[in-house]
C-alpha positions in Angstrom: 76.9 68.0 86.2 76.7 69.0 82.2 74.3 71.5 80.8 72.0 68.8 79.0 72.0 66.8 82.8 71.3 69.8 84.6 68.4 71.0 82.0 66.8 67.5 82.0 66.7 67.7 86.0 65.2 70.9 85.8 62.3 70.4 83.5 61.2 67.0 85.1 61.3 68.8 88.6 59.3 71.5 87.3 57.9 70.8 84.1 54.0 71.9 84.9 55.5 74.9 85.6 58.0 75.5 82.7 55.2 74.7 80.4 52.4 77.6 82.3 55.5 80.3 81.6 57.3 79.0 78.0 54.2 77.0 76.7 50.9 78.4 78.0 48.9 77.5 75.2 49.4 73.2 76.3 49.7 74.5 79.8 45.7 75.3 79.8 44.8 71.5 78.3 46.8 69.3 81.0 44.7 66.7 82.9 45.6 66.5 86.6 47.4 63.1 85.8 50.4 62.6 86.5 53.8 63.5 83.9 55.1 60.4 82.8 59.1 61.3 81.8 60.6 58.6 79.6 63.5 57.2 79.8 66.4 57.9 76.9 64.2 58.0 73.7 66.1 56.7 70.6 65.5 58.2 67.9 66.5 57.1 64.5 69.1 58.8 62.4 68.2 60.0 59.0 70.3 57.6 56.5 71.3 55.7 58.9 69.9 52.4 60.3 72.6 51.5 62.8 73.1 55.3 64.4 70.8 56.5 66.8 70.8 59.6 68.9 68.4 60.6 72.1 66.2 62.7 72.6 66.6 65.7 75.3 63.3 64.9 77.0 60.1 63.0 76.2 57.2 63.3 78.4 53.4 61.3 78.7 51.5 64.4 79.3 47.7 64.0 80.5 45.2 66.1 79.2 42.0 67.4 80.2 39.8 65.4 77.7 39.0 62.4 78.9 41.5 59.7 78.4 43.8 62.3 76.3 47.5 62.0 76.7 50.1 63.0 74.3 54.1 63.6 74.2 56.1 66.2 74.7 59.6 66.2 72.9 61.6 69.0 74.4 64.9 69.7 73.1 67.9 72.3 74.4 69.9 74.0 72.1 73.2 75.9 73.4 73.6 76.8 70.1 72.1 77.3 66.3 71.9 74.2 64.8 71.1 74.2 60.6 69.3 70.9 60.9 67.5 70.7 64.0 64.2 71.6 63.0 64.4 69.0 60.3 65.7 66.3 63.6 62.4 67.7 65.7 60.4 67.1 62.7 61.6 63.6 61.8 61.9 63.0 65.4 57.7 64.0 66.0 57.0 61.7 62.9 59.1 58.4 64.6 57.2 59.2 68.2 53.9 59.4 67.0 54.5 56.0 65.1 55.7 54.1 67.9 53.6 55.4 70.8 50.6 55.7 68.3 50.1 59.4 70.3 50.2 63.0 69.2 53.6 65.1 69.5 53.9 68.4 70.7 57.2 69.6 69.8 59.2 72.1 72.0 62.7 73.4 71.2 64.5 75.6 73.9 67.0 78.0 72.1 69.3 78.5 74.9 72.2 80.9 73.6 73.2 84.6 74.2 75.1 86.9 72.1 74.0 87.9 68.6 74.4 84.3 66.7 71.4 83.9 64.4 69.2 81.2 64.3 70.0 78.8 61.5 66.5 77.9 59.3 67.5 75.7 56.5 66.9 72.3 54.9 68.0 69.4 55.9 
C-alpha cells in the first residue's frame, strides 16, 4: 500500500480523533452526525480545462449548530511544495461552489529533515 493510500485509510478510520489532537479548534464544533468521506474529488486545474487532479480527502463534517455541515479538504504533503497553498486555496474556492458549503482547509506537512517550507506565489 502507498503513502497517500495508507494516509487516506488512516484519517477516515480515525478522523474525529485526528481532528481533537491536530485540529482542536473544529474538533469542539462537530455535531454527533455522522462523517460523510467523499469519494475522489476532482478538482480543477488552474489553466487547464481538460486536467484535473484529486483531492487527498474531502469530508461532510456535521456540526453542532443545527443543521450545520461543512467540508473538510485535507491534504498530505511528503514534501515542500511552492504552489500548494495556492492548489488548497483554489481548491476551497471550487468546493464551496459546487457543494454550496463552507471549507475548512487542512494541510498535513509530512516531512523530516531540515527542508524548508516553500511559501510563494503561484
Amino acid at each position: 500500500m502507498d503513502h497517500d493510500s495508507l494516509f487516506k485509510r488512516l484519517l477516515r478510520t480515525f478522523f474525529r480523533d485526528f481532528l481533537q489532537a491536530f485540529v482542536p479548534e473544529l474538533h469542539r464544533r462537530l455535531g454527533a452526525g455522522a462523517i460523510v468521506f467523499l469519494d475522489k474529488e476532482l478538482l480543477p486545474t488552474a489553466g487547464s480545462q481538460s486536467r484535473r487532479r484529486t483531492a487527498d480527502l474531502v469530508a461532510k463534517v456535521p456540526l453542532r449548530r443545527r443543521g450545520g455541515l461543512i467540508l473538510a479538504h485535507t491534504e498530505c504533503q511528503a514534501q515542500p511544495q511552492k504552489k500548494i497553498l495556492w492548489r488548497m486555496l483554489c481548491a476551497a474556492i471550487w468546493l464551496e461552489e459546487l457543494y454550496q458549503l463552507r471549507v475548512y482547509p487542512i494541510l498535513l506537512c509530512c516531512w523530516t529533515g531540515k527542508r524548508r517550507w516553500l511559501f510563494g506565489g503561484r
